[in-house]
N, C-alpha and C positions, 0 to 999 in steps of 0.2 A: 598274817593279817595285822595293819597296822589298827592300833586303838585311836579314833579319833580323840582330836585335843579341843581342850575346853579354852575357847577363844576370847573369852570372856566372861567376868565374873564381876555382877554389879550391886550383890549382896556384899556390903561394905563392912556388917558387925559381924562376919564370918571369920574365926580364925585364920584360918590359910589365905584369905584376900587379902591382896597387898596392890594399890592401884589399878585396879579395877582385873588382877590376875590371879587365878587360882596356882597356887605352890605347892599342893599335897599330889604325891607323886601320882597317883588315881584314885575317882571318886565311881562313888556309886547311885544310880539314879533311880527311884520311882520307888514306891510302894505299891501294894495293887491296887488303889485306889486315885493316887496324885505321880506327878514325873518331879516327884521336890529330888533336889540332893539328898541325900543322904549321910553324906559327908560331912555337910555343914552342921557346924555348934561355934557357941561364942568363947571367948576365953579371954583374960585379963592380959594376953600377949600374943603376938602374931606368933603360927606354927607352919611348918614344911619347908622345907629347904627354899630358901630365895634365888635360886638359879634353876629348879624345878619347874617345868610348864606341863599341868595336869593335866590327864587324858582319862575316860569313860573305861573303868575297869570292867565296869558292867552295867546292864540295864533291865532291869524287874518289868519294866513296862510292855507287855511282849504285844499288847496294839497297835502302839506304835509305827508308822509303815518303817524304822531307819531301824525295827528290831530286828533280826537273825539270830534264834537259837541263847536271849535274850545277853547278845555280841548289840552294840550301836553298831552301824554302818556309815552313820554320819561323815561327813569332810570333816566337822569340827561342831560344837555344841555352845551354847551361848545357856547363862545362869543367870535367873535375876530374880526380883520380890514378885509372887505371884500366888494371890491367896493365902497372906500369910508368911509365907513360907519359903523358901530358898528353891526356885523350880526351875527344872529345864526348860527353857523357851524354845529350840526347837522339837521339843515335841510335837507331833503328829499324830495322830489317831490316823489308821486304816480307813 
């Protein structure tokens, strides 16, 4: 199984964004309550390898309809400001 990749990242005071692309080799999404990154923190310098294109290690979110065994099944997942917070925009609820 391939890990879908994070196609976009539009959380911009995120460490690992670097032009609108996430660098940390995978992240991790949801808590039980929000589909936020989890990944995401701020930091006084960009981190993750700059030739690195992140992909969904895992996904907490198991409502989600693109959850399996809480595996994403996504093609690819898009990150952006939403409620605060650094969240998966494709999320879907069941």
């Amino acid at each position: 199984m391939d890990m879908p990749a994070v196609t976009e990242c539009a959380v911009e005071p995120c460490a690992y964004n670097r032009e609108h692309a996430c660098h940390a080799l995978a992240i991790t999404v949801g808590d039980p309550q929000q589909a936020q990154c989890d990944t995401f923190f701020t930091a006084p310098r960009k981190g993750g390898s700059p030739e690195a294109a992140a992909h969904v290690g895992a996904c907490k979110m198991s409502d989600c309809r693109h959850n399996t065994d809480f595996e994403c099944q996504a093609t690819g997942i898009s990150v952006g400001a939403l409620h605060g917070t650094a969240d998966c925009l494709t999320y879907s609820p069941n």
